[in-house]
TORPA-4810 file (N, C-alpha, C, O; in nm, 3 decimals):
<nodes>
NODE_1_-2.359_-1.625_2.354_-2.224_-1.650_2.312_-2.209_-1.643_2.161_-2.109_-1.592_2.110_X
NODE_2_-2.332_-1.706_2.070_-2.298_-1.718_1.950_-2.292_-1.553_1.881_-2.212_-1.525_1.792_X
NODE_3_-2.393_-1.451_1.940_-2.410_-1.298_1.883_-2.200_-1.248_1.963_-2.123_-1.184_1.891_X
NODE_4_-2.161_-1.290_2.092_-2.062_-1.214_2.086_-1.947_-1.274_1.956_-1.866_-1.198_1.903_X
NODE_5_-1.957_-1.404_1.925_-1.845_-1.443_1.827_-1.880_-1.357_1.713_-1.785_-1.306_1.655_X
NODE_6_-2.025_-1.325_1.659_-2.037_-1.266_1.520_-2.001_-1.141_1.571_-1.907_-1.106_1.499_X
NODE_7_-2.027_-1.038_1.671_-1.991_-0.924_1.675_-1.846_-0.915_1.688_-1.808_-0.804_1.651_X
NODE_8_-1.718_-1.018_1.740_-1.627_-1.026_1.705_-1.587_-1.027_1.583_-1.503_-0.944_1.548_X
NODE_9_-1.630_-1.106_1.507_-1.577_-1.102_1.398_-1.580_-1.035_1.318_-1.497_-1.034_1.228_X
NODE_10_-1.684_-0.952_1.327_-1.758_-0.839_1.275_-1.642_-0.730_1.269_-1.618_-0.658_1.172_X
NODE_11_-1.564_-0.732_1.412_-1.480_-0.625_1.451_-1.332_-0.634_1.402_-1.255_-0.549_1.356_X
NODE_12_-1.322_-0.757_1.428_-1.206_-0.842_1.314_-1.178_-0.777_1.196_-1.089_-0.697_1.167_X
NODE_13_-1.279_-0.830_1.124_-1.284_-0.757_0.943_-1.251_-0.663_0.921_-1.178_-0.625_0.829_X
NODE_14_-1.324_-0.579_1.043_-1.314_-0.427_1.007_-1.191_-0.369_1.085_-1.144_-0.255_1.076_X
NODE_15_-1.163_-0.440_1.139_-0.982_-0.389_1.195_-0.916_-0.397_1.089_-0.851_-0.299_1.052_X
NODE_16_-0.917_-0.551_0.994_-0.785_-0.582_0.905_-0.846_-0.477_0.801_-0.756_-0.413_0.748_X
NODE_17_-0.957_-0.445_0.761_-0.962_-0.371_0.613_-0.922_-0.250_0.672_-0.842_-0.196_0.597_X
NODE_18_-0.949_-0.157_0.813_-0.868_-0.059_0.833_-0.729_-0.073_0.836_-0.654_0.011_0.788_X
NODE_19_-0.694_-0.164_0.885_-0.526_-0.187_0.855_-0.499_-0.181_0.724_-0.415_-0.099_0.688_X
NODE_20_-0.576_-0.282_0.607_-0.520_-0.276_0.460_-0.523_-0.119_0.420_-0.443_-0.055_0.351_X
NODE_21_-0.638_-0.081_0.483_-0.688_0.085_0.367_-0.556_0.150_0.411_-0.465_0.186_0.337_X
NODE_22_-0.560_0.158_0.543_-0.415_0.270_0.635_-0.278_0.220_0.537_-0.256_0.292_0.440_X
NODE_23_-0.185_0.101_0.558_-0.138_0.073_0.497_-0.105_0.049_0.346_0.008_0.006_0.322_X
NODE_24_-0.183_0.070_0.250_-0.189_-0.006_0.158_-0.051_0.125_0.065_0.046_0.094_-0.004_X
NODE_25_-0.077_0.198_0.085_0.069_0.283_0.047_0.183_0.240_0.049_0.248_0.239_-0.056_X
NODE_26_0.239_0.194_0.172_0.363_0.114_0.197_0.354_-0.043_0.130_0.434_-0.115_0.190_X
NODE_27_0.275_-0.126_0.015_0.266_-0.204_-0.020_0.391_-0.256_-0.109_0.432_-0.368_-0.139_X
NODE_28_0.438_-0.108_-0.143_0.586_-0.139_-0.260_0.696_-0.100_-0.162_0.815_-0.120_-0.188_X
NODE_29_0.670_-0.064_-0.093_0.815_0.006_-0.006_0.832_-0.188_0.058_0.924_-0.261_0.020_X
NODE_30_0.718_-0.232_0.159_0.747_-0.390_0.174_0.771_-0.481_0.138_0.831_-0.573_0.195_X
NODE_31_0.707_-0.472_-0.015_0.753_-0.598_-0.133_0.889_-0.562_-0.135_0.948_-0.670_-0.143_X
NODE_32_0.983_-0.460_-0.132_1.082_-0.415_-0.174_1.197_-0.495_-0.075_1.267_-0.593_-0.098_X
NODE_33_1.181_-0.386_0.074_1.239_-0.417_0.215_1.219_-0.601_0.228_1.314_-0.657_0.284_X
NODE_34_1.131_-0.669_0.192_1.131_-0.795_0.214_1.221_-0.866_0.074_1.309_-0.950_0.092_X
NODE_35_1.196_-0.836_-0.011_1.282_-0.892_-0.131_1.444_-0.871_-0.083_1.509_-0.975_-0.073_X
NODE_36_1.514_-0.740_-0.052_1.610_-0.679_-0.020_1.649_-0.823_0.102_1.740_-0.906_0.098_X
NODE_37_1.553_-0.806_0.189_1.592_-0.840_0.320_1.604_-0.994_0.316_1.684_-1.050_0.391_X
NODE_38_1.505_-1.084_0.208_1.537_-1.189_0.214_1.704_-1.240_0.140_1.782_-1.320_0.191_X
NODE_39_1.721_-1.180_0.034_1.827_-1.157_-0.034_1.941_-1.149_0.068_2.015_-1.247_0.076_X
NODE_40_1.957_-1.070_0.126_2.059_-1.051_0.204_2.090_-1.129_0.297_2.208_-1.131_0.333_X
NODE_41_1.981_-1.228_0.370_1.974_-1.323_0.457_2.046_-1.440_0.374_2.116_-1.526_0.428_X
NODE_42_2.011_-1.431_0.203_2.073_-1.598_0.213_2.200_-1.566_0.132_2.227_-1.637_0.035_X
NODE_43_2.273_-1.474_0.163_2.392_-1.420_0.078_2.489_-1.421_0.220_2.605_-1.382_0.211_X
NODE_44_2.421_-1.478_0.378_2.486_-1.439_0.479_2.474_-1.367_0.562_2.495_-1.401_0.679_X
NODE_45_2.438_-1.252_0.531_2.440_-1.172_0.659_2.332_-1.180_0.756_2.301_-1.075_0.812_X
NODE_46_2.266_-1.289_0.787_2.225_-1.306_0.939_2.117_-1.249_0.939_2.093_-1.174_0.845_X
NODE_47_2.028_-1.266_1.035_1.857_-1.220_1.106_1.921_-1.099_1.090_1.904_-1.076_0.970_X
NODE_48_1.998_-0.987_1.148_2.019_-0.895_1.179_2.026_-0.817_1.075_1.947_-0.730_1.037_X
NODE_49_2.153_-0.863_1.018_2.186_-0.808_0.884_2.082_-0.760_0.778_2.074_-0.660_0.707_X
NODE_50_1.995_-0.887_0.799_1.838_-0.888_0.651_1.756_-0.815_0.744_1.650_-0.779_0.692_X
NODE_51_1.767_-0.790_0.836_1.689_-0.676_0.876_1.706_-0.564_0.865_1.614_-0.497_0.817_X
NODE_52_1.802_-0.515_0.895_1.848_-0.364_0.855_1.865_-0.345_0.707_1.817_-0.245_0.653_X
NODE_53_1.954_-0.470_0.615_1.864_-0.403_0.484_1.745_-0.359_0.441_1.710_-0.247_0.404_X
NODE_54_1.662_-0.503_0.455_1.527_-0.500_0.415_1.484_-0.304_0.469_1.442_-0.210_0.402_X
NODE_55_1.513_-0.315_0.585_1.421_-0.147_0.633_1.498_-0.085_0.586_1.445_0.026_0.584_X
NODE_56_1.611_-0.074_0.536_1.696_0.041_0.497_1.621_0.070_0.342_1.571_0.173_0.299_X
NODE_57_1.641_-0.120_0.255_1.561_-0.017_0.138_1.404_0.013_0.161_1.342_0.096_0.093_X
NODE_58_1.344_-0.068_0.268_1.202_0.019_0.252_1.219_0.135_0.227_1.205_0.194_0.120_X
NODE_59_1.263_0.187_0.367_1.276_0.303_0.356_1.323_0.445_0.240_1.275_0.558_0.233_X
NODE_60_1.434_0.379_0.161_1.476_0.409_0.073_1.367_0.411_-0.077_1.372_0.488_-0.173_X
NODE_61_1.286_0.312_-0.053_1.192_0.340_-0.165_1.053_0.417_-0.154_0.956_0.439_-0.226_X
NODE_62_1.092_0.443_-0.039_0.973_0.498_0.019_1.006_0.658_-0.016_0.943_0.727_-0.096_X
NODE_63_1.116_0.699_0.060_1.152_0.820_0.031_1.190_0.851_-0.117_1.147_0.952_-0.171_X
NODE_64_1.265_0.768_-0.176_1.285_0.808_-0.326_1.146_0.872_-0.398_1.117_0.981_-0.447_X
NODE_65_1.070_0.729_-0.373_0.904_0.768_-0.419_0.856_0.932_-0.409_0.831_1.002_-0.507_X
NODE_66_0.851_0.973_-0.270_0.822_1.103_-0.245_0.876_1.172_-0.290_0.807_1.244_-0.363_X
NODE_67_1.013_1.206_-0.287_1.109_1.298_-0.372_1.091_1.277_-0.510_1.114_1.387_-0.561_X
NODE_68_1.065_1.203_-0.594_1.001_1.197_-0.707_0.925_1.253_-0.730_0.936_1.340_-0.817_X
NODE_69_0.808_1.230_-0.661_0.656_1.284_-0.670_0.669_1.453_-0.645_0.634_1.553_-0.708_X
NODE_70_0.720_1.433_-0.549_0.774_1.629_-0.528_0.834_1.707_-0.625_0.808_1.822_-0.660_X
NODE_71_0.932_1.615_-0.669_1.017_1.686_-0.773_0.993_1.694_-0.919_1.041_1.781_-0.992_X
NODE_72_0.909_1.589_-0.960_0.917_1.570_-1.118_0.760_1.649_-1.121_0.672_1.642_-1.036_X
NODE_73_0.762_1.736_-1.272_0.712_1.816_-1.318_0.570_1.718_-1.378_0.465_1.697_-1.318_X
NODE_74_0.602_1.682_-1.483_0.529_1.616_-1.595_0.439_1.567_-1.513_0.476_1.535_-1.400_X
NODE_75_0.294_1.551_-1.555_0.143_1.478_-1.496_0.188_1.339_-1.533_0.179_1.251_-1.447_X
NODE_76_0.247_1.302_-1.687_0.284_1.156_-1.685_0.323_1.090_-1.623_0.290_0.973_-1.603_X
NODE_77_0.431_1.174_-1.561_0.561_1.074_-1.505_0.508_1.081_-1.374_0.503_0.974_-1.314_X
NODE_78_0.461_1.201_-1.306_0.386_1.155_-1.179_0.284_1.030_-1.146_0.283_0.948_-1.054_X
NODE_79_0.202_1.050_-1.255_0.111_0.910_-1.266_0.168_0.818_-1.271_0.120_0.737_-1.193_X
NODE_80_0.303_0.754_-1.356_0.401_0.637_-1.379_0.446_0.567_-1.193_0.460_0.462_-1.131_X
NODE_81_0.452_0.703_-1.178_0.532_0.706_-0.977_0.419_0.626_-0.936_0.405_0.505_-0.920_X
NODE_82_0.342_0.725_-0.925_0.213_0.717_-0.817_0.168_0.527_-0.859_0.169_0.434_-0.778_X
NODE_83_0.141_0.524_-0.975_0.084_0.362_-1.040_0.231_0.316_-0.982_0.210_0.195_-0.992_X
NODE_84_0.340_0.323_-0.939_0.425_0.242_-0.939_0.404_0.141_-0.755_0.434_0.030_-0.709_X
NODE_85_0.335_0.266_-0.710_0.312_0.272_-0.538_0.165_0.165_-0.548_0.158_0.049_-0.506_X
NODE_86_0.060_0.243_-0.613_-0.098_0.161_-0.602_-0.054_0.069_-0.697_-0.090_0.133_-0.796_X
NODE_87_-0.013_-0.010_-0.734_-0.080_-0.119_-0.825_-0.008_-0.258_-0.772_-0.044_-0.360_-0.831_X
NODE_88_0.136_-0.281_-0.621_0.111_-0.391_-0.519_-0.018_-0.336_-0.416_-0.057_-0.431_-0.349_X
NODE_89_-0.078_-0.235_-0.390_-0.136_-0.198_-0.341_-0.289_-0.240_-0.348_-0.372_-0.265_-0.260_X
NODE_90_-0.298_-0.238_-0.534_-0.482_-0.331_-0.547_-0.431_-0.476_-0.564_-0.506_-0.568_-0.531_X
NODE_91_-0.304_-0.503_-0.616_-0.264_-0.658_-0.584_-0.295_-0.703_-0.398_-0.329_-0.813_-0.355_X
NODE_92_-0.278_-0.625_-0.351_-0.307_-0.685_-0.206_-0.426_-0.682_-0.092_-0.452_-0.749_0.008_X
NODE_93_-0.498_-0.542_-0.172_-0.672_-0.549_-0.181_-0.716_-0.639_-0.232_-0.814_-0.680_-0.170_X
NODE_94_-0.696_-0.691_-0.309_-0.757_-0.804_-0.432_-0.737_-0.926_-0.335_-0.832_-0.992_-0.293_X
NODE_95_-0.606_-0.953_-0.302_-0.606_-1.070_-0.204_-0.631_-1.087_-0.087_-0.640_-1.205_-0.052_X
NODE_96_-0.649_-0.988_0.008_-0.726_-0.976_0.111_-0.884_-0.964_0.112_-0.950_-1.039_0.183_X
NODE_97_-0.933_-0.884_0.046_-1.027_-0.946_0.010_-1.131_-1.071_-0.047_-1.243_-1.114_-0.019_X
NODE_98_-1.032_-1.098_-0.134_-1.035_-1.283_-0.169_-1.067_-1.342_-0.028_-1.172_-1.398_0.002_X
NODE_99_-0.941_-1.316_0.070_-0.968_-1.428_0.190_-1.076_-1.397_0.240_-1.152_-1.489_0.271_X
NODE_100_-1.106_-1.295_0.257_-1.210_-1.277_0.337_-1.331_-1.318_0.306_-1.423_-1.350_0.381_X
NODE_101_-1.324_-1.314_0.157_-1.472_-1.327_0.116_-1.497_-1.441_0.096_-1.615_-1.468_0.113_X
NODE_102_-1.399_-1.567_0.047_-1.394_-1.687_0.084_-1.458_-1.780_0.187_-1.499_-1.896_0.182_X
NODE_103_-1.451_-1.687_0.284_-1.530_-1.746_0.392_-1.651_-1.709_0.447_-1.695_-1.750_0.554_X
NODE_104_-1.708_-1.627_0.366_-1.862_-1.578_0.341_-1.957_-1.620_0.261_-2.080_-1.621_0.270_X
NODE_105_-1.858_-1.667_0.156_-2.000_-1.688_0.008_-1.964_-1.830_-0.071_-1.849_-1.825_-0.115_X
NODE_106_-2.011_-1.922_-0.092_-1.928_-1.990_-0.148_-1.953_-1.965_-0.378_-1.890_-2.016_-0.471_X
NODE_107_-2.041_-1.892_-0.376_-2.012_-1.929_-0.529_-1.908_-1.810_-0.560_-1.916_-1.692_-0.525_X
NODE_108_-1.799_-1.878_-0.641_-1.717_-1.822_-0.695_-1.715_-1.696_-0.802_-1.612_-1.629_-0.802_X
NODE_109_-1.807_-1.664_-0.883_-1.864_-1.511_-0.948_-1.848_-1.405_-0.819_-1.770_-1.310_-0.808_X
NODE_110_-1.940_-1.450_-0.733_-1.990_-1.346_-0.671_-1.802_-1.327_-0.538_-1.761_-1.226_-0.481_X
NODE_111_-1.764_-1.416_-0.539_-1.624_-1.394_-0.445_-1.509_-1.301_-0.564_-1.431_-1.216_-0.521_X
NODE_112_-1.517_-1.329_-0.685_-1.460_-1.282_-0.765_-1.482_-1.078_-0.753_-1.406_-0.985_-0.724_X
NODE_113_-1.639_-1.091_-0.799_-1.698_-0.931_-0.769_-1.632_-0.848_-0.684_-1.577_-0.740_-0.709_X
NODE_114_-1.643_-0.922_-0.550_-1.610_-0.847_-0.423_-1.471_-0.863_-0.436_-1.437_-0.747_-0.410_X
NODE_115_-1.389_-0.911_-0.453_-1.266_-0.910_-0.475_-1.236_-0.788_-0.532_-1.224_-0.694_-0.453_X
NODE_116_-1.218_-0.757_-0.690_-1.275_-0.673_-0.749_-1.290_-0.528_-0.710_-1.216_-0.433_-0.736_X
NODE_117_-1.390_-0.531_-0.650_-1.460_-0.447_-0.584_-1.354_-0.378_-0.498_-1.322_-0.259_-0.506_X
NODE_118_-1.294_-0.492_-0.397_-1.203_-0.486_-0.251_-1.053_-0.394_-0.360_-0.998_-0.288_-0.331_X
NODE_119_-1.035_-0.458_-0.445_-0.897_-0.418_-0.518_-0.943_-0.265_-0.539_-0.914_-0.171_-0.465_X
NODE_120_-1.012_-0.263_-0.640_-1.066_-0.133_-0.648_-1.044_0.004_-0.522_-0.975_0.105_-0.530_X
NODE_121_-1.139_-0.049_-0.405_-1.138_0.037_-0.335_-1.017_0.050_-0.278_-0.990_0.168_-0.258_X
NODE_122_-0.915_-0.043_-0.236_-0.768_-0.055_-0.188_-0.714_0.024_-0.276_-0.656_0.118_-0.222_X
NODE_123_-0.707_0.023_-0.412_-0.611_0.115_-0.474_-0.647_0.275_-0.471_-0.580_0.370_-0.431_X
NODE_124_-0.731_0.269_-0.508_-0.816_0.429_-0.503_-0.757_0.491_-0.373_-0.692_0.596_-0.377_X
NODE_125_-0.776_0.436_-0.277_-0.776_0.499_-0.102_-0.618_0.490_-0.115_-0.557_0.576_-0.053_X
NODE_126_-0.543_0.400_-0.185_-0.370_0.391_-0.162_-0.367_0.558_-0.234_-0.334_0.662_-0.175_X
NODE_127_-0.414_0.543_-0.390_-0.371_0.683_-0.442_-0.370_0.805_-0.414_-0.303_0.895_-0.465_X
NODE_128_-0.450_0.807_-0.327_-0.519_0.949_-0.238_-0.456_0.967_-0.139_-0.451_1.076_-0.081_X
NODE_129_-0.392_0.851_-0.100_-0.316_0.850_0.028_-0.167_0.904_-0.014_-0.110_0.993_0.049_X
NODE_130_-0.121_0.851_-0.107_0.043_0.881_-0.149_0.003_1.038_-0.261_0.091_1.115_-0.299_X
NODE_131_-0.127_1.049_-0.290_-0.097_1.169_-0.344_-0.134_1.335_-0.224_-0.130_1.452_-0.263_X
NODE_132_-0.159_1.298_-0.115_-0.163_1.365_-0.028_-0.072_1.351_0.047_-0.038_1.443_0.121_X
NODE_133_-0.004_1.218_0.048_0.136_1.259_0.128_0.256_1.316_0.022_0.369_1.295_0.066_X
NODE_134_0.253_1.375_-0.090_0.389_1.387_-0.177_0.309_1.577_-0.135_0.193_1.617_-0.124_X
NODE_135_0.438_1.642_-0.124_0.476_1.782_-0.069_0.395_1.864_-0.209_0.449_1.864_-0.320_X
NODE_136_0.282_1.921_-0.186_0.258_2.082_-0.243_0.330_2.127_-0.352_0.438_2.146_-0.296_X
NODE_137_0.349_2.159_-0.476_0.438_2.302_-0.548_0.372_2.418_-0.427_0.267_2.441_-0.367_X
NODE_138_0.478_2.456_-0.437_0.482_2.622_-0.322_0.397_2.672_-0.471_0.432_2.650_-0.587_X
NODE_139_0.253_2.757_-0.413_0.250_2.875_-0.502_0.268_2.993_-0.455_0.265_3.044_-0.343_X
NODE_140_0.291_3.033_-0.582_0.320_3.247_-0.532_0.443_3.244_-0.528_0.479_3.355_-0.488_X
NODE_141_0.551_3.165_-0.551_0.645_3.182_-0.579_0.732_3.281_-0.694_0.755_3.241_-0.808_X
NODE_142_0.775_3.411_-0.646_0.836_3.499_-0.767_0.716_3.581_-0.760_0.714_3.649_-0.862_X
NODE_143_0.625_3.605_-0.693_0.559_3.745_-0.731_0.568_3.825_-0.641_0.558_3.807_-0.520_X
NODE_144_0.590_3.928_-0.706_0.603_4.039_-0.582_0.493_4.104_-0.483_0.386_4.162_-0.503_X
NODE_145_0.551_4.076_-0.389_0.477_4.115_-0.241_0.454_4.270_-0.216_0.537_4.358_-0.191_X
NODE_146_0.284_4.276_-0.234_0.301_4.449_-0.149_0.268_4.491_-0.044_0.291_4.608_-0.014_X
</nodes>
């Protein structure tokens, strides 16, 4: 019994850090949709109401994001975008990791590291993720075909 709880938990971990890595893109579109959505709840408009905001602006920042990234030229300003997406993204590596590691190690250096560490790899995998989902420049555009 005690090897199936560790191999559970084992499986646990590695579900939620696949959930954080998969997700960690949508980290600003949620801070957003939940800010929106709580807002709207205490201004009145109801469970319902703060729901369909909140997802309306996820959504809305989600797509803006991309159309940005698609559209704007400059390497700067793409990077400005892209850091605008990863950086709730290693904020929430950083703290998921924290919990986790909390309950593994108790000296505090070494929970710090992996933290760290966890942020690190959360943002990296967010950037790769939102820079493979923003659309291609078409090349070969304007040359003539023979």
């Amino acid at each position: 019994m005690i090897i199936l709880g560790i191999l559970l938990s084992i499986a646990t971990i590695g579900l939620f850090c696949w959930l954080l890595f998969t997700l960690a893109v949508f980290a600003l579109p949620f801070f957003v949709g939940v800010s929106a959505g709580t807002w709207a709840f205490h201004t009145g408009a109801g469970w319902l109401g703060a729901i369909f905001v909140g997802a309306l602006a996820a959504g809305l920042t989600f797509g803006v994001g991309q159309i940005l990234l698609a559209a704007v030229r400059p390497i700067w300003a793409r990077a400005l975008i892209a850091f605008a997406f990863v950086a709730p993204a290693i904020l929430a590596g950083y703290h998921a990791t924290r919990g986790i590691v909390q309950h593994l190690m108790p000296s505090g250096a070494w929970q710090t590291v992996f933290s760290v560490t966890g942020a690190i790899a959360v943002g990296a995998t967010a950037f790769v993720r939102l820079v493979g989902m923003a659309a291609p420049s078409p090349s070969g555009q304007g040359l003539a075909r023979v």
